[in-house]
C-alpha positions in Angstrom: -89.9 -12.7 -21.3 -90.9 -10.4 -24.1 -91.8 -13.4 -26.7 -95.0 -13.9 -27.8 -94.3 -17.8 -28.0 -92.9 -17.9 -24.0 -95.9 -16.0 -23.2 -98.4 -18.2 -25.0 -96.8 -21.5 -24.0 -96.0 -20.6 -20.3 -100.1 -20.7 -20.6 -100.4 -23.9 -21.8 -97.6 -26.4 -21.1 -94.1 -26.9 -21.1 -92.7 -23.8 -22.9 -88.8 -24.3 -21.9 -88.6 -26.6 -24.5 -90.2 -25.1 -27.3 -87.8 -22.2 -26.0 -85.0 -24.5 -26.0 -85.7 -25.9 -30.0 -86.4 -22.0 -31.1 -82.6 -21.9 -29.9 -81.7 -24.3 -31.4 -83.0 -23.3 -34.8 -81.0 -20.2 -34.2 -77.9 -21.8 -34.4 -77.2 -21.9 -30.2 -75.7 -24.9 -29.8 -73.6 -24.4 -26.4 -75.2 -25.0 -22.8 -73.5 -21.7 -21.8 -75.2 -20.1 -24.5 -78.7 -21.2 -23.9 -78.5 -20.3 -20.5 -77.7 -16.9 -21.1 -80.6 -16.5 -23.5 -83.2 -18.3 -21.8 -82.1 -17.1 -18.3 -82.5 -20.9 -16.8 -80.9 -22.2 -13.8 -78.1 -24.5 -14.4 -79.9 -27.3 -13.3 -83.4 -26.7 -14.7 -81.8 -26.3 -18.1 -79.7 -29.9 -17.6 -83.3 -31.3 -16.8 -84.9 -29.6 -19.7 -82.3 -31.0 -22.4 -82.7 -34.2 -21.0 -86.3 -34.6 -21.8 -85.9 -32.4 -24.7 -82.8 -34.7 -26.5 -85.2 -37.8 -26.3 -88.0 -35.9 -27.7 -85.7 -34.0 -30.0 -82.6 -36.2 -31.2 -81.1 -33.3 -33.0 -80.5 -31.7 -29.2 -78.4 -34.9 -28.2 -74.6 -34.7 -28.3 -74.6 -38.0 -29.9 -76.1 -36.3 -33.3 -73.8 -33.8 -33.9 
């Protein structure tokens, strides 16, 4: 990935979901559409906003 924030993170931790709540912040709200940005598996991404809607209640289905 070409971002400075992906770079820095895959360093340090968990960087799909600070990838996942930049997204997010940008308006993508669709699985397809984070998918095709992030260029995540299907099944890595499911995991990923699983962890991510507990962490992050404004990801969950349930608050939109």
């Amino acid at each position: 990935m070409d971002c400075p924030i992906a770079f820095s993170l895959g360093r340090v931790g968990d960087w799909w979901s600070i990838l996942i709540l930049r997204d997010a912040t940008h308006g993508i709200t669709r699985f397809d559409q984070f998918q095709k940005s992030l260029g995540i598996s299907t099944s890595s991404l499911s995991r990923r906003l699983g962890v991510s809607s507990r962490q992050a209640p404004c990801l969950s289905r349930a608050s939109r």
